[in-house]
Phi, psi and omega in degrees: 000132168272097150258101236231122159234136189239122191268121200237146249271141184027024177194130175265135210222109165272155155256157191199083208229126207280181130214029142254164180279001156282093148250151184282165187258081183260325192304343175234031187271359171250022182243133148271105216285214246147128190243157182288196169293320192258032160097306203316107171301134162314126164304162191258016151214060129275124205253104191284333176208178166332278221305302198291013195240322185285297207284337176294323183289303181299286175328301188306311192306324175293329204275337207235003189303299194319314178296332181276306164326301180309288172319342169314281220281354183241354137293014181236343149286343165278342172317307196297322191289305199317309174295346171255359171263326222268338179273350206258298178295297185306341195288306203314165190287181193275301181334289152343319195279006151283314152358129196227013176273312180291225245341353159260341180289327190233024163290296173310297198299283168004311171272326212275323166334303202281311174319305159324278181278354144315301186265354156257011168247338166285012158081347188086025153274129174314187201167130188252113183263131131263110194244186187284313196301148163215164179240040176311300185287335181280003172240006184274147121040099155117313211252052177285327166317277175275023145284292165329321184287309171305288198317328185282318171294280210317282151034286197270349171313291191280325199280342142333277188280340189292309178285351144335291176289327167278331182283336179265318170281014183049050199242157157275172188225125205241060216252131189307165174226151176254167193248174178292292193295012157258323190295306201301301191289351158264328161318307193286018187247350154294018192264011202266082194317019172058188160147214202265335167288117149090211207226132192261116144287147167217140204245103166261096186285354177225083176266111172098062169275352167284335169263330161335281225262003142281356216035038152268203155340095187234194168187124202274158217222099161226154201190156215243145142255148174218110193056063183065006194234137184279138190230012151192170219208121145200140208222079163326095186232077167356308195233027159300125167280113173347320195258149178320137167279347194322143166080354224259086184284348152237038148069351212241120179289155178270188207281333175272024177246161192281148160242146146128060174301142160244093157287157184194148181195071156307148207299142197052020182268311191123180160254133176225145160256184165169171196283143152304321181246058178203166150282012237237149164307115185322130185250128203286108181229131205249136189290159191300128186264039177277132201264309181281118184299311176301350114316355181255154156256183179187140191264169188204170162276146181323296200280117185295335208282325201271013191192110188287114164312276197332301204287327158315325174294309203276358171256359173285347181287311161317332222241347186040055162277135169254002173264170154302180206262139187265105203235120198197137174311088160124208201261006191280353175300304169330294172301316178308316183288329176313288178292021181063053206247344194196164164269333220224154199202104147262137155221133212206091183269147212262175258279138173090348182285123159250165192268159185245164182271329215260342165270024190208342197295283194305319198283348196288263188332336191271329163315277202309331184252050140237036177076003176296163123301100199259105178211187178251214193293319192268013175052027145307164157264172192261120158269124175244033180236022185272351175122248170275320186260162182257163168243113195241188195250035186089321228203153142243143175234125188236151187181184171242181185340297220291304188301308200293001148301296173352284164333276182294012180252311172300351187267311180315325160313306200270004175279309163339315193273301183330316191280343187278159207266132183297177177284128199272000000 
């Protein structure tokens, strides 16, 4: 266990943070688990019966608020430090936008964030995060600048929301400072190899960094496991538009549409979106009920490197989809399908690549419980309990009830072929 303390300019902030997979199991001390013939406790989403699947479902949604809350609120302050370094790289000469320094600056910040309000809207319970990030290179040699820079940012972040907080409660406002040796030690509380036991956060604080720095479509991506099964999902997306992308084949909102979406979800609950920047109430959103493949659309990744296109044309071509393909950066696909923004989600990364979890826990959930289907080419579910990586089937797939067979018989077609030896 990593216990960790930072002493902060008039208020003292512990981190408490595991970076072993022994976590105590708390979320399910009041469900009574139930044991087999061979002694063994049942999982607790295991559906033994109706009822007990219905009481399980109820329960849970109340067992996760807190936890939601929190997550709310610190993807949705690390979105904001993303939109000021990323408002900040467009201003910049074109030259400068090759520059691969903001995107770390606010990858670090980012993480140092989530972290961070994690463990103060979480009481100062310990906690196992996995992220992407370490603060390995931030301690070489060379990187004193843009250490001071993140530290500075995170900084101006937090004392943000904080005088925020004192002006609706009519509080005085007092706001701690961190030192670069408080920042290093909150990134690194991101060290926790997961696994099947007790409960992991896991954080993609830059999902989509090539659309960061293109400025499209990125998204910061946190989502909860509890004993290996993901049981709440939330998805910061800066440059989502309020209104549907469908058809919108370069992702790019006109100058009147609102940006900036929050997704969210716990296990049996549903999906709600709502403005990224607003109060305004969460709206309940359910994935596309389209029965007919020729009707459908389907999203992909931007970047050819992160997804073999071809094999995506060909199976949308079995499947006689007619539109063209929706092709946009991060996890922000999870959301645009969640709200029926498109049906279909392929991803097919090329021979060697394994997928990491922290690109796939939130948006998985935030699918499924707005009625999608996650599963990889061989119509597996996503195990998110082997640690960082996931071990999969070729592949991802996404879609609702009525398409995945459809679906999966066309991914089977077209890997088949794929697989056949050319013709001398």
């Amino acid at each position: 266990m990593c216990r960790q303390f930072i002493f902060l300019k008039r208020q003292k902030m512990s981190i408490n943070c595991f970076r072993t997979t022994k976590v105590p199991l708390q979320t399910f001390a009041s469900i009574s688990r139930s044991r087999d013939s061979s002694n063994r406790i049942v999982s607790v989403f295991g559906r033994k019966s109706s009822l007990s699947f219905v009481t399980l479902r109820v329960v849970s949604s109340m067992a996760y608020e807190k936890e939601l809350d929190a997550a709310k609120k610190a993807a949705s302050l690390a979105a904001r430090l993303c939109q000021k370094v990323q408002k900040a790289l467009l201003q910049s000469d074109v030259q400068s936008k090759s520059d691969k320094s903001p995107v770390t600056v606010a990858d670090y910040g980012s993480q140092a964030v989530v972290s961070l309000v994690l463990e103060r809207e979480l009481n100062s319970e310990p906690f196992s995060l996995v992220a992407e990030e370490d603060s390995a290179d931030l301690r070489k040699d060379g990187s004193q600048d843009i250490l001071e820079r993140i530290t500075k940012l995170v900084n101006d972040t937090l004392a943000t929301e904080d005088m925020l907080k004192a002006i609706d409660s009519s509080t005085s406002f007092a706001a701690p400072t961190l030192s670069t040796d408080d920042l290093l030690r909150a990134i690194d509380c991101g060290t926790s190899e997961g696994g099947p036991t007790g409960r992991h956060w896991v954080l993609d604080p830059i999902d989509g960094t090539k659309g960061f720095l293109r400025g499209d479509q990125y998204a910061v991506a946190l989502g909860l496991l509890e004993e290996g099964k993901v049981v709440l999902g939330v998805l910061a997306c800066p440059n989502l538009p309020l209104a549907s992308i469908a058809g919108n084949n370069n992702n790019k909102s006109s100058s009147s549409d609102e940006i900036g979406c929050l997704f969210f979800a716990t296990i049996g609950s549903g999906t709600y979106m709502q403005p990224l920047d607003s109060k305004s109430d969460p709206v309940k959103v359910q994935v596309s009920s389209v029965e007919n493949p020729e009707e459908a659309s389907f999203f992909e990744s931007f970047e050819g490197a992160h997804s073999l296109h071809d094999l995506s044309s060909s199976i949308a071509n079995k499947l006689g989809v007619k539109a063209p393909p929706v092709r946009i950066d991060s996890q922000a696909k999870y959301g645009a399908l969640s709200r029926g923004d498109g049906a279909i989600y392929l991803r097919f990364p090329h021979k060697g690549y394994r997928e990491k979890i922290w690109d796939h826990v939130a948006g998985a959930i935030v699918v499924t419980e707005a009625g999608g289907i996650v599963t990889d080419a061989a119509g597996k579910p996503l195990d998110f309990s082997k640690g960082k990586y996931l071990d999969l089937d070729t592949g991802i797939i996404v879609t609702n009830e009525k398409l995945m067979p459809l679906l999966l018989k066309a991914v089977r077609e077209s890997i088949a072929d794929q697989e056949k030896p050319s013709p001398l």
